[in-house]
FINU-95420 format. One record per residue (C-alpha): x negated, y, z; residue in one letter. Coordinates in nm, 4 decimals, always signed. Layout:
<recs>
<rec><xx>X</xx><yy>Y</yy><zz>Z</zz><res>A</res></rec>
...
</recs>
This chain:
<recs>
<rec><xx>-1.8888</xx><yy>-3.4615</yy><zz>+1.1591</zz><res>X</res></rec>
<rec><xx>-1.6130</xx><yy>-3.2719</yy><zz>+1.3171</zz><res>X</res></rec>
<rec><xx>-1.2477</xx><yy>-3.4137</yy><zz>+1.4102</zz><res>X</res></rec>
<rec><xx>-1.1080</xx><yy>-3.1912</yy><zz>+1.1441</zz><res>X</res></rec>
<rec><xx>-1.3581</xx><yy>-3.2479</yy><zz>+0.8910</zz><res>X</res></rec>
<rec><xx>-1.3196</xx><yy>-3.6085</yy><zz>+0.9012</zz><res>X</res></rec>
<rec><xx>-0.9449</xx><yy>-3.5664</yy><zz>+0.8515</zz><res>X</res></rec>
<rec><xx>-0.9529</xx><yy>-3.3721</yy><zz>+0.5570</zz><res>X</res></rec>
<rec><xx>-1.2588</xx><yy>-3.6171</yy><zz>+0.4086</zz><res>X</res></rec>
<rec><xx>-1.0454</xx><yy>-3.9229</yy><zz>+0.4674</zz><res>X</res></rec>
<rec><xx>-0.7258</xx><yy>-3.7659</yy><zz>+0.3537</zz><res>X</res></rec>
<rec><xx>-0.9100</xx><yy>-3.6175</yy><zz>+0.0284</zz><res>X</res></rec>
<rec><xx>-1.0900</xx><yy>-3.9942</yy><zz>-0.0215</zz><res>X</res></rec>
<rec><xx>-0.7625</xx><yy>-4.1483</yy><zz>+0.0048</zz><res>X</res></rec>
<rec><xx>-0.5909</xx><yy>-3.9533</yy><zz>-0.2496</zz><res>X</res></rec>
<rec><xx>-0.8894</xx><yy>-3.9760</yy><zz>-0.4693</zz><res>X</res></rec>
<rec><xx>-1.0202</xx><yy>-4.2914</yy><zz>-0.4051</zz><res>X</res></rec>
<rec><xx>-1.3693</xx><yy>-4.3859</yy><zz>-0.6050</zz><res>X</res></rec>
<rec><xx>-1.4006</xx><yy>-4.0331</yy><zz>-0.6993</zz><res>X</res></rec>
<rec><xx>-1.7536</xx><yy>-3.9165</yy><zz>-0.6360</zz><res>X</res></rec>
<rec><xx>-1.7227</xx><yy>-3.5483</yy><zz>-0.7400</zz><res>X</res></rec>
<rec><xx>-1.5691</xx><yy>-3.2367</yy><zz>-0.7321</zz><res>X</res></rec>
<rec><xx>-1.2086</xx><yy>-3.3264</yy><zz>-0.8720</zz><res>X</res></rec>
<rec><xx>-1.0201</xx><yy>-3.0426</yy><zz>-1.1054</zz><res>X</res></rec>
<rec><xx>-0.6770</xx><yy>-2.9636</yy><zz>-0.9999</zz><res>X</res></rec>
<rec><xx>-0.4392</xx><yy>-2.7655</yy><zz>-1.1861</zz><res>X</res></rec>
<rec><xx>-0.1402</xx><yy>-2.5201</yy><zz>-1.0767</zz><res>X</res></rec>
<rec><xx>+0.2626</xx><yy>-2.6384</yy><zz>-1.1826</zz><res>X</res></rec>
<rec><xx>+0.3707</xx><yy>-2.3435</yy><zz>-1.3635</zz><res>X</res></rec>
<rec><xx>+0.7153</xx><yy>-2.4900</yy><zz>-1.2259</zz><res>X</res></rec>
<rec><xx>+0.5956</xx><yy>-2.5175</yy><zz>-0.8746</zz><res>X</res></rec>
<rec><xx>+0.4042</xx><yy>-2.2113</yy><zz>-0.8018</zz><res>X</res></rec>
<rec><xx>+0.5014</xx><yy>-1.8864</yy><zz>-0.6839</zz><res>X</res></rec>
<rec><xx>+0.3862</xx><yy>-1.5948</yy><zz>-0.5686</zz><res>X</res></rec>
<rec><xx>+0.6060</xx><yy>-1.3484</yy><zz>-0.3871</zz><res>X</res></rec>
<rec><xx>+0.5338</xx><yy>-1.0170</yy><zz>-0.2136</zz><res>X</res></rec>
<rec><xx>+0.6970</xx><yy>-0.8394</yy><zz>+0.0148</zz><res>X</res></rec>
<rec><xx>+0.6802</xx><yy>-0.4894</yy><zz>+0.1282</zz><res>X</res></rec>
<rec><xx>+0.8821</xx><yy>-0.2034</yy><zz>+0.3511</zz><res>X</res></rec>
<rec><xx>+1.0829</xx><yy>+0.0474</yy><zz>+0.2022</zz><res>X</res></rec>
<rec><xx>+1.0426</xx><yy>+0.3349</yy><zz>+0.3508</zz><res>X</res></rec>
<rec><xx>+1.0945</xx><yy>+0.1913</yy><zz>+0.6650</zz><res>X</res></rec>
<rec><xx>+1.4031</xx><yy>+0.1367</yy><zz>+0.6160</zz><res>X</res></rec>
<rec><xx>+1.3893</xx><yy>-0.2629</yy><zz>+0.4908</zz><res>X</res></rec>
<rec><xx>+1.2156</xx><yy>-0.5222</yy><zz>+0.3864</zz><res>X</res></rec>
<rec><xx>+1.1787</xx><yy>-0.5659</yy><zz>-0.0596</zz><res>X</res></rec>
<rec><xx>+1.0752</xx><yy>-0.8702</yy><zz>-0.1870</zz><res>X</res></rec>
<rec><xx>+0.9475</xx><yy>-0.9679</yy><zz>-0.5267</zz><res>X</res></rec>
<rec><xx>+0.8006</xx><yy>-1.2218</yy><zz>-0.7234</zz><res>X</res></rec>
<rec><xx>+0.5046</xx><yy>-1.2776</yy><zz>-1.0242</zz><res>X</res></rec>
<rec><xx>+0.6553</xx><yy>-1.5517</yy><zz>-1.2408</zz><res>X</res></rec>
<rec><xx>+0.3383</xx><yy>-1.5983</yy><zz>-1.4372</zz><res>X</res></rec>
<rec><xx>+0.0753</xx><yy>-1.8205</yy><zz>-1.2746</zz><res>X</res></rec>
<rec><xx>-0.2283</xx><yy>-2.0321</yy><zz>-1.3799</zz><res>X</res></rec>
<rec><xx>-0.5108</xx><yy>-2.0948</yy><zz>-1.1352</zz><res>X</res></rec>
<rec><xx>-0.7460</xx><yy>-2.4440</yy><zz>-1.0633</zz><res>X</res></rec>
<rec><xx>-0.8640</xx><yy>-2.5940</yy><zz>-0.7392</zz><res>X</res></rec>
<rec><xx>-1.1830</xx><yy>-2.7823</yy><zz>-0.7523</zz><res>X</res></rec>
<rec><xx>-1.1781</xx><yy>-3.0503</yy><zz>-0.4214</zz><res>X</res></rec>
<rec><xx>-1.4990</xx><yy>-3.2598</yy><zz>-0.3319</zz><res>X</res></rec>
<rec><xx>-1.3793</xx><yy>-3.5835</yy><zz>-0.1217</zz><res>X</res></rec>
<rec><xx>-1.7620</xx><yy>-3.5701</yy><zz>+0.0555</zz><res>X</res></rec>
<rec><xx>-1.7106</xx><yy>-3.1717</yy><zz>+0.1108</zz><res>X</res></rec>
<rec><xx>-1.4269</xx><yy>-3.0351</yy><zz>+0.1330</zz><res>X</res></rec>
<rec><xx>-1.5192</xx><yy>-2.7183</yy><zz>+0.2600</zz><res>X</res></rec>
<rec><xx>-1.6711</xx><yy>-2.6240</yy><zz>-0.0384</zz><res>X</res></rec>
<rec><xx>-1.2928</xx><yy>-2.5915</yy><zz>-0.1929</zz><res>X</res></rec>
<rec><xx>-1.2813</xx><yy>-2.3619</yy><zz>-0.4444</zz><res>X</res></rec>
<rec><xx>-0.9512</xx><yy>-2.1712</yy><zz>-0.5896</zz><res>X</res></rec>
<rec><xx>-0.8781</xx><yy>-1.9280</yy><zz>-0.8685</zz><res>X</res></rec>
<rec><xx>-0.5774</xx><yy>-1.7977</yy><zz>-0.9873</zz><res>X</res></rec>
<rec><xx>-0.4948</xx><yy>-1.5606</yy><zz>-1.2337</zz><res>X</res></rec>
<rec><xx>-0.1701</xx><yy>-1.3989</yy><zz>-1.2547</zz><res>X</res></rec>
<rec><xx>+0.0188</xx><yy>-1.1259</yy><zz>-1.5193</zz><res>X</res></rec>
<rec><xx>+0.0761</xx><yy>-0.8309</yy><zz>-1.4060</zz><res>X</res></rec>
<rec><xx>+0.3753</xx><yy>-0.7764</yy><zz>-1.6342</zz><res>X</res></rec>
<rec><xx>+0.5614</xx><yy>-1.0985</yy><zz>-1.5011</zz><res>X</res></rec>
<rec><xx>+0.6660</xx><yy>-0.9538</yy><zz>-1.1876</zz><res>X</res></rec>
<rec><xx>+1.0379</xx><yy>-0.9874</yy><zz>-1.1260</zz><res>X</res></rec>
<rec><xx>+1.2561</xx><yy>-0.9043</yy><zz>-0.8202</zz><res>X</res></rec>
<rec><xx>+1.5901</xx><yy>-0.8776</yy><zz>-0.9330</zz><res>X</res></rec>
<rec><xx>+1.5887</xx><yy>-0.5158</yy><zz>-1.0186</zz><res>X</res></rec>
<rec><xx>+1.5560</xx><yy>-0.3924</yy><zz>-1.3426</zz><res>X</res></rec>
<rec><xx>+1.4714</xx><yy>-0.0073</yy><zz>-1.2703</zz><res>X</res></rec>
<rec><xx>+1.2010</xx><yy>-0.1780</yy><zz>-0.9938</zz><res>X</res></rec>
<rec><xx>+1.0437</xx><yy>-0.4083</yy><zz>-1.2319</zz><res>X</res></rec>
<rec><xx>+0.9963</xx><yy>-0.1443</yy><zz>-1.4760</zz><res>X</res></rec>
<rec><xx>+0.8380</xx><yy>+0.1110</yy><zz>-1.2326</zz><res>X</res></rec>
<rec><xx>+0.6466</xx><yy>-0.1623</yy><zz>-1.0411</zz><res>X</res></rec>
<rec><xx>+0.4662</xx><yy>-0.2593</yy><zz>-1.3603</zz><res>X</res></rec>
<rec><xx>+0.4376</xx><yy>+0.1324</yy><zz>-1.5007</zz><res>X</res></rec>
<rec><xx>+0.1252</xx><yy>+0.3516</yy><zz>-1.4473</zz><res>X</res></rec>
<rec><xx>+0.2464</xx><yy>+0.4971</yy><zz>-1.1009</zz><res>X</res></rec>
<rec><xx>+0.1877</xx><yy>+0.1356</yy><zz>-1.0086</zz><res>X</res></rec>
<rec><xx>+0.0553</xx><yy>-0.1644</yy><zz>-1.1131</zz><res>X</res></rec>
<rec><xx>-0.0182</xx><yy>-0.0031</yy><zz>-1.4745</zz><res>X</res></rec>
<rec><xx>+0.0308</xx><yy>-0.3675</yy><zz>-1.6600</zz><res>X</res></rec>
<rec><xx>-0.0334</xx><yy>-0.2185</yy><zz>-1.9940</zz><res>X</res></rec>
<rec><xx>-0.4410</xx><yy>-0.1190</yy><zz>-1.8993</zz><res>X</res></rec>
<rec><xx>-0.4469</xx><yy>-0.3762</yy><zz>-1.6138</zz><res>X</res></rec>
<rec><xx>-0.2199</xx><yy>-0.6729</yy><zz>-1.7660</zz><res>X</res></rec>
<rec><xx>-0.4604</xx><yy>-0.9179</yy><zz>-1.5594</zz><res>X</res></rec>
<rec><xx>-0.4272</xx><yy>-0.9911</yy><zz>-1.1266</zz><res>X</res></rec>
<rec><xx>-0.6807</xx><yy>-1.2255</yy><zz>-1.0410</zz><res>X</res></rec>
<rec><xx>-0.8368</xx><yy>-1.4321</yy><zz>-0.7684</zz><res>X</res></rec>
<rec><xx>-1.1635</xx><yy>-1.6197</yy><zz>-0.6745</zz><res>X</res></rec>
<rec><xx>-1.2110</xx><yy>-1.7763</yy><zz>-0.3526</zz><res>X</res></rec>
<rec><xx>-1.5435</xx><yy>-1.7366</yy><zz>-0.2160</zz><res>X</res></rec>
<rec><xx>-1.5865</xx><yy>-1.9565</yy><zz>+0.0964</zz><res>X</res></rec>
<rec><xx>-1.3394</xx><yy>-2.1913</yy><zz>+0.2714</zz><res>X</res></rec>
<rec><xx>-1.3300</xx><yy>-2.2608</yy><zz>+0.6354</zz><res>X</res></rec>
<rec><xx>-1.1673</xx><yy>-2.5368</yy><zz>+0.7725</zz><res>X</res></rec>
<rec><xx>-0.9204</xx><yy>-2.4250</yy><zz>+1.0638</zz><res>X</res></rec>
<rec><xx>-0.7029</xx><yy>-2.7006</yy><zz>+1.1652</zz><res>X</res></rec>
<rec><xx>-0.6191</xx><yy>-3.1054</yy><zz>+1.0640</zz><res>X</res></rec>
<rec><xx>-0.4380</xx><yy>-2.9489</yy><zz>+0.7383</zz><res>X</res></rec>
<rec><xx>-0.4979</xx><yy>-2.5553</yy><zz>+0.7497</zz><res>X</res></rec>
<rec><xx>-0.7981</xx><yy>-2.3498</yy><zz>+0.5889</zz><res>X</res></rec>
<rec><xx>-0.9114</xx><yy>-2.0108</yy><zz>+0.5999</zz><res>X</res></rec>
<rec><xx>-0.9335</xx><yy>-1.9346</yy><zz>+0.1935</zz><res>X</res></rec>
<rec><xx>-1.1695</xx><yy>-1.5662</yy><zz>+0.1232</zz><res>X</res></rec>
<rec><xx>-1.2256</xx><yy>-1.4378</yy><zz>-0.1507</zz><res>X</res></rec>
<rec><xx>-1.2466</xx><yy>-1.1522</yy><zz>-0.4326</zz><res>X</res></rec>
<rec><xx>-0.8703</xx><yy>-1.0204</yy><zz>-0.5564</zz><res>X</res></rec>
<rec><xx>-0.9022</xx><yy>-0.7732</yy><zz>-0.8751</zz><res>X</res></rec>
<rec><xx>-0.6324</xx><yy>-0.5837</yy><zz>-0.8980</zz><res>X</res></rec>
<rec><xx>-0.5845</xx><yy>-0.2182</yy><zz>-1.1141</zz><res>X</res></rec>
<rec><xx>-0.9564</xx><yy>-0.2796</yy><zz>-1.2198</zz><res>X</res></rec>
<rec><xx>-1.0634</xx><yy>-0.2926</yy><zz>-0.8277</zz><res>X</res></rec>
<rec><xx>-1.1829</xx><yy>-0.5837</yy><zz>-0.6687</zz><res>X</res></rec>
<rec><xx>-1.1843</xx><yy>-0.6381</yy><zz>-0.2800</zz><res>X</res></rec>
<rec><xx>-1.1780</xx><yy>-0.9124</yy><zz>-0.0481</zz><res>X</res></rec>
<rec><xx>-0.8495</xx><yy>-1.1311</yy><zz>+0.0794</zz><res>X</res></rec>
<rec><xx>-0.8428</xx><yy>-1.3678</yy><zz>+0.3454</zz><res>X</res></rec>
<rec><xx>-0.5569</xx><yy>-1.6453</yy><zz>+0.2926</zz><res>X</res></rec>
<rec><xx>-0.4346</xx><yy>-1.8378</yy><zz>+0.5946</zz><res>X</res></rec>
<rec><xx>-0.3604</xx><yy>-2.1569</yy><zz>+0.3860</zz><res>X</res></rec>
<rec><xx>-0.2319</xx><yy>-2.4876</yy><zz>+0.5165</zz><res>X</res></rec>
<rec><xx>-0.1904</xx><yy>-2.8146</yy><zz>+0.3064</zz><res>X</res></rec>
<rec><xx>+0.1206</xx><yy>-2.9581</yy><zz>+0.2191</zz><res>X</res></rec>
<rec><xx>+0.0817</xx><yy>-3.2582</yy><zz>+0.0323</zz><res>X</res></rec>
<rec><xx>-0.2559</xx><yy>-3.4698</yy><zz>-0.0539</zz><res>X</res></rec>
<rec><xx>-0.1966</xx><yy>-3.8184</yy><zz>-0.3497</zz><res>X</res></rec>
<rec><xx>+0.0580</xx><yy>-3.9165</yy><zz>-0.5214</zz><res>X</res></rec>
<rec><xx>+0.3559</xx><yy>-3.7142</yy><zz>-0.6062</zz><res>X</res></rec>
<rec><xx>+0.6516</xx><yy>-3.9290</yy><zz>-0.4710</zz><res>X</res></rec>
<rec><xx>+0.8781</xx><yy>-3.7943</yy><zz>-0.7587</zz><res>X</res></rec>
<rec><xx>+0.5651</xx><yy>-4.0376</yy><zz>-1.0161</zz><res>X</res></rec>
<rec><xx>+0.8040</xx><yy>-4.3101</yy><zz>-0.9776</zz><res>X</res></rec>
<rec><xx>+1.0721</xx><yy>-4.1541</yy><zz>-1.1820</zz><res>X</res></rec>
<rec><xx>+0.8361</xx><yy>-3.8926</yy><zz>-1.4075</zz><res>X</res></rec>
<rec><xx>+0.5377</xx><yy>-3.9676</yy><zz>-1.6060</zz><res>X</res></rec>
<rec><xx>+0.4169</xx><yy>-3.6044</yy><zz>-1.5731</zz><res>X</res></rec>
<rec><xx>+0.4299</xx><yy>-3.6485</yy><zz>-1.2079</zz><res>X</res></rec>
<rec><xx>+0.2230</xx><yy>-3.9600</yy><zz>-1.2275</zz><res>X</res></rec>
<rec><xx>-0.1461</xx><yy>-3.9510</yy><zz>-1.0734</zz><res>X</res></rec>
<rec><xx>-0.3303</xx><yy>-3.7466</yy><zz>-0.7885</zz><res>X</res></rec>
<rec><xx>-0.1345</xx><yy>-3.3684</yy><zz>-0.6446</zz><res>X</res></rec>
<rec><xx>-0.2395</xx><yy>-3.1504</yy><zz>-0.4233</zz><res>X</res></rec>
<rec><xx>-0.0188</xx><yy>-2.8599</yy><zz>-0.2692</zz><res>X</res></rec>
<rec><xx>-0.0531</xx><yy>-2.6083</yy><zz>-0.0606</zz><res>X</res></rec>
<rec><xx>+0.0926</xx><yy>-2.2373</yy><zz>+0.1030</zz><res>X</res></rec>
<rec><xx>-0.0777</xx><yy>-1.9332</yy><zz>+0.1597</zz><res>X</res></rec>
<rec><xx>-0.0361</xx><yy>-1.6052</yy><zz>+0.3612</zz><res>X</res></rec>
<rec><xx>-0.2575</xx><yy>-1.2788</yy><zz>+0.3098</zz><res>X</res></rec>
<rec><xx>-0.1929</xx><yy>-0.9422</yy><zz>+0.3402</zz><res>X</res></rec>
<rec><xx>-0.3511</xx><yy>-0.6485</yy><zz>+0.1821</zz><res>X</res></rec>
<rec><xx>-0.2836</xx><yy>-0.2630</yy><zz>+0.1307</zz><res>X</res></rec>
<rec><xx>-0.2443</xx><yy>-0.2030</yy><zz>-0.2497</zz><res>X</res></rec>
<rec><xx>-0.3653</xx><yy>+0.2063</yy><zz>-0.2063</zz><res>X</res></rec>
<rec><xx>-0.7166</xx><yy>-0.0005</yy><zz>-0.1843</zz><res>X</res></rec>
<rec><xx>-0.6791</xx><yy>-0.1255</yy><zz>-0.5629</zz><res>X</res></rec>
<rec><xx>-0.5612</xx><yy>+0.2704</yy><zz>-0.6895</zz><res>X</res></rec>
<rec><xx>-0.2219</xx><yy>+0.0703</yy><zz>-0.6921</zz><res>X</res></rec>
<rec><xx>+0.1021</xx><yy>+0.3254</yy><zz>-0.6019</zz><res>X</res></rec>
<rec><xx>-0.1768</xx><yy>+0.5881</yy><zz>-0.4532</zz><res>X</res></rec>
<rec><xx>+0.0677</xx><yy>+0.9192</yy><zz>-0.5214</zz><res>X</res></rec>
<rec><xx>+0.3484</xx><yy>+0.6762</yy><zz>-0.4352</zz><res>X</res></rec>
<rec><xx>+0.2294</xx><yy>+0.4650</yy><zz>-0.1265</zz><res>X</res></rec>
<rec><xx>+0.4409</xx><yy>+0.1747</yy><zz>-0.0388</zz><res>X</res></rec>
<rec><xx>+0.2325</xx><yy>+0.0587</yy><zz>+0.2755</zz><res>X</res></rec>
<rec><xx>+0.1204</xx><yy>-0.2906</yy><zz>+0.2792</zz><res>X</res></rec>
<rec><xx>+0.2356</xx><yy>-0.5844</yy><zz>+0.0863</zz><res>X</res></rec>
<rec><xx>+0.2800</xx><yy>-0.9656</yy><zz>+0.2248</zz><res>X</res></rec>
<rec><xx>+0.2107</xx><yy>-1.1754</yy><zz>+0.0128</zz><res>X</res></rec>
<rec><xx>+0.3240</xx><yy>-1.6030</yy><zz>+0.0095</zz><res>X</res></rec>
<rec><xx>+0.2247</xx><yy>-1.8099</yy><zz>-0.1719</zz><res>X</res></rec>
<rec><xx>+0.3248</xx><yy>-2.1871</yy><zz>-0.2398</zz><res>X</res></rec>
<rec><xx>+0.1950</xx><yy>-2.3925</yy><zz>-0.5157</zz><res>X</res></rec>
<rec><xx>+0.1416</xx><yy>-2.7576</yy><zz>-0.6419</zz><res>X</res></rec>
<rec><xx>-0.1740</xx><yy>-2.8741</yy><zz>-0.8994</zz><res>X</res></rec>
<rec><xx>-0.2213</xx><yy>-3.2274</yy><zz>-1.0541</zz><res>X</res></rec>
<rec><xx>-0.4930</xx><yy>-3.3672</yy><zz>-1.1426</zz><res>X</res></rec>
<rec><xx>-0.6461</xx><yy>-3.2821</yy><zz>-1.4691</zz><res>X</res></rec>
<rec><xx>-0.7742</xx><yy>-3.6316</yy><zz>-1.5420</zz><res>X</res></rec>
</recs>
């Protein structure tokens, strides 16, 4: 067993301790985000956020390279400040929330990186198109949530993490007779246990 496997399998046992299965974890609406980012016209840097996210993580103590995430995120929540942007982001030239109202994500494999960092692939659907991503994630936090003491909802097992990936939304049919260039996109997020 590798340095960095071990680290992960003790951290994950110690969390989870007497668990002998894959363990359900799901996202804090109130602690997830997903922002993107993008350059206008090369002129600055935009940045925006999708305020509507669910996804799962399913975490086996004995493997934890067999990880798996999904997420699945509305089109139609994304916000950056800008009402005229919001409304054009989410209309047909772009993301086209009305037929598409659906972004979604489903890791595929999981490679273990580093003593806390992972290399997350998987399928992203977007406009009706799916392609791969590739998500430079690192772990944040692994047990209990220190504010359990004061919180019942915060009581039990958490896991969070942040993510980086990158991807050029032309590939999805997204802002095609309108390019934008590629988006950034950041993600940080924290899931409790379901049980």
């Amino acid at each position: 067993m590798t340095e960095t496997r071990f680290l992960w399998t003790l951290a994950v046992l110690t969390a989870t301790a007497g668990a002998a299965a894959a363990e359900t974890y799901i996202t804090d609406p109130g602690h997830t985000e997903v922002r993107v980012g993008w350059n206008h016209a090369g002129v600055s840097m935009q940045h925006g956020e999708f305020t509507t996210v669910s996804g799962t993580l399913e975490l086996d103590a004995e493997s934890p390279e067999t990880a798996s995430v999904t997420a699945t995120i509305a089109a139609d929540s994304f916000f950056s400040g800008v009402d005229a942007l919001d409304q054009h982001a989410k209309s047909a030239d772009f993301l086209d929330a009305v037929s598409y109202p659906e972004i979604t994500f489903a890791s595929t494999a999981l490679k273990l990186t580093g003593e806390d960092t992972a290399e997350i692939t998987g399928d992203l659907t977007m406009h009706g198109v799916t392609k791969p991503l590739v998500l430079d994630a690192r772990l944040t936090h692994l047990g209990a949530h220190p504010v359990g003491q004061f919180f019942d909802y915060y009581k039990g097992n958490w896991v969070a993490f942040s993510a980086q990936g990158q991807i050029d939304p032309a590939d999805f049919g997204v802002g095609s007779s309108i390019p934008v260039g590629k988006l950034t996109i950041n993600i940080d997020t924290e899931l409790k246990a379901a049980k």
